[in-house]
N, C-alpha and C positions, 0 to 999 in steps of 0.2 A: 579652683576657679569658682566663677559663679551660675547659676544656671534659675531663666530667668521663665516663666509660663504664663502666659496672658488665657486667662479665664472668661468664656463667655458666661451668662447666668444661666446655662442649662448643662456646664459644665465640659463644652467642648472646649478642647485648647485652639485657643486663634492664634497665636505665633509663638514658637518658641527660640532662648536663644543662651548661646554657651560665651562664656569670657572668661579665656583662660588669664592665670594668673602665672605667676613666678613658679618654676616646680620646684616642690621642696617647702614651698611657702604654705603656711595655713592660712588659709582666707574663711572667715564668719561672718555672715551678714548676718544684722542683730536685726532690722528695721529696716520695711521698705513704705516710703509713702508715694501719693500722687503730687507732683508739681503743679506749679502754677500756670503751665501750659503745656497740661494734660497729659505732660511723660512720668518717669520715677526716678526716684529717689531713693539707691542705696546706704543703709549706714552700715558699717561693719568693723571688723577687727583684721589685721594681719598679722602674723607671729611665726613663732620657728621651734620645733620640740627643744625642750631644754631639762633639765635633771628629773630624773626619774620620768621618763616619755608627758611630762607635762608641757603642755605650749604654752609659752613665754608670749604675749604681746610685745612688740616692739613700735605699731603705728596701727591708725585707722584712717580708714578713707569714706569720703563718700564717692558716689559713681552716678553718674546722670545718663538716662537714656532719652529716646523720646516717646510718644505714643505708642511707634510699632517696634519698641525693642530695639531701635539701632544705636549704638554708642553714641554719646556726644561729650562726655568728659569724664576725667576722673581726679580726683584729687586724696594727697596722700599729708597723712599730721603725725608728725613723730608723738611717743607715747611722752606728753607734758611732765608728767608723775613718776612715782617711782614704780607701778604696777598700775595701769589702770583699764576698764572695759567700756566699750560703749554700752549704754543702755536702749536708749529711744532717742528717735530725732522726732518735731514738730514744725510745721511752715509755717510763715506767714507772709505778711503782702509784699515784703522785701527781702525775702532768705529762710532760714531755719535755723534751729536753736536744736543743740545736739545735747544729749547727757550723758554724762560717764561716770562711774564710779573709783575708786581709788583703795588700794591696798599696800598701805606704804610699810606691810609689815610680811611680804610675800616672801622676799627674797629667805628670810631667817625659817620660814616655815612655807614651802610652797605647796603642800595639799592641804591651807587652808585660803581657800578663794572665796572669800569673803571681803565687801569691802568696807573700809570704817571711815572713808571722806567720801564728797563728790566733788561734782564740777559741771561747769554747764558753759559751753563756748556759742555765738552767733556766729554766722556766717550771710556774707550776700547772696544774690541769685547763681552765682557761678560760682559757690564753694571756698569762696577766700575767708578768711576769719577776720569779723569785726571785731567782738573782744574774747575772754575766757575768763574766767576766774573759778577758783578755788574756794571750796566752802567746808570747814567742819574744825573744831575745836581742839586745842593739846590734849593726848589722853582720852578722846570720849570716840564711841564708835558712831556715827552716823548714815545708814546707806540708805539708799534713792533705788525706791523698785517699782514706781511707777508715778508719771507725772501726765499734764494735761495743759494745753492752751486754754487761759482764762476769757474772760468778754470783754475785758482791759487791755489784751493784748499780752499781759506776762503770763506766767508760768505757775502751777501751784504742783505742787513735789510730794508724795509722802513714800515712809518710807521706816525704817526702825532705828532707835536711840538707845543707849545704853552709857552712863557715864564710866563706866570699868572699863570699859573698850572691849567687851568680851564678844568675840567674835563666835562662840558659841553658842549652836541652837538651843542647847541646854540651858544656857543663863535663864534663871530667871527673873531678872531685872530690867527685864527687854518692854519697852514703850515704842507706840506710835508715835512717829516726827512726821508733823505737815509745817511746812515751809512754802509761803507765797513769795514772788521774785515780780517786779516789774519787769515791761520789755529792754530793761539796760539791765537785768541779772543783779539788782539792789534786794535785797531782803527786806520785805513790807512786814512781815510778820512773820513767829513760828509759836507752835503750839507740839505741847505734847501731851499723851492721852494713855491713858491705864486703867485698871480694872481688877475684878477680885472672881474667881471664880466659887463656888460652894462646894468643890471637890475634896474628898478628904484624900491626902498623901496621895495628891497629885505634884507632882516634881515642875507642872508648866502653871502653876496657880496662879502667879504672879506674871506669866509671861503672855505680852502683847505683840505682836508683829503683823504690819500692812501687806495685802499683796498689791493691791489695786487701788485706783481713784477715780472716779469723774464729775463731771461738772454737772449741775443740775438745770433746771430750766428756771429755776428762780433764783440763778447765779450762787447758790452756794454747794457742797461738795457729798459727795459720799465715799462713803472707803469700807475696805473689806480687807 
């Protein structure tokens, strides 16, 4: 289930609240934000243990409460992909824009959870889905590990590239991928970024990889 705690800023809990789930069911909430009339916004994962005690996603939902933690809806999306996890969800003045990543190579190898596509679907104010789409290349690994609301309205992504597809932390072939998207989920641009360390018989010499992004106050970006 999920279990939700409303935080005053000196640290007292002002309401708390419990919503069970299916038993049996694995429920993850990856992202929770503020709504546009002041309740939240769950994103998460559901799944069911599957070979070798690993949980399998099968669907994600979002969950809407309101201000003071009382239900007001929930909604469930089968897993689009062949493996895939939510990442982050963002608002805006008409819905949210959810992210996910994808691992269409799970099934042959499942304790490598790693993913080599994404995807990024809208949604309106009540959950329903405007569009989706699927983003990343034959052959090249791609994953999205953290994204940000632009001052355009769209989305800017970064995240790690690697054309082997090596899902491996050890490759060291690994580059930064920033990816900007308009509010329709169009690719305005991408860029990718690399580097040279001065280490001797360092095995990560060549290896670049993002955790983070945000947006600056002069509209352009930082990352780490």
């Amino acid at each position: 289930g999920i279990h939700l705690l409303k935080i005053d800023l000196n640290g007292n809990i002002l309401w708390s609240k419990i919503f069970p789930f299916i038993p049996g069911v694995y429920t993850t909430p990856v992202a929770i934000i503020q709504s546009q009339d002041n309740g939240f916004i769950i994103a998460g994962n559901k799944g069911y243990m599957g070979p070798n005690l690993y949980v399998i996603n099968d669907s994600h939902f979002l969950m809407k409460v309101n201000s003071t933690g009382n239900f007001q809806w929930l909604k469930k999306y089968m897993c689009p992909y062949t493996f895939d996890y939510l990442i982050g969800i963002h608002k805006t003045n008409n819905g949210y824009y959810v992210i996910g990543g994808v691992d269409s190579n799970y099934y042959s190898n499942p304790y490598r959870y790693y993913f080599d596509d994404f995807y990024v679907f809208k949604t309106d104010l009540n959950g329903n889905i405007l569009w989706q789409k699927l983003y990343g290349a034959l052959n090249q690994f791609e994953k999205v590990v953290s994204s940000k609301l632009t001052f355009d309205g769209g989305l800017i992504l970064v995240g790690d590239y690697d054309t082997t597809r090596q899902s491996s932390y050890y490759n060291s072939n690994r580059k930064i991928m920033l990816v900007k998207m308009d509010s329709t989920g169009t690719i305005q641009w991408s860029k990718k970024y690399t580097g040279h360390y001065s280490y001797v018989n360092d095995p990560f010499t060549d290896y670049y990889s993002a955790s983070c992004i945000n947006v600056c106050n002069d509209n352009g970006y930082i990352i780490s």
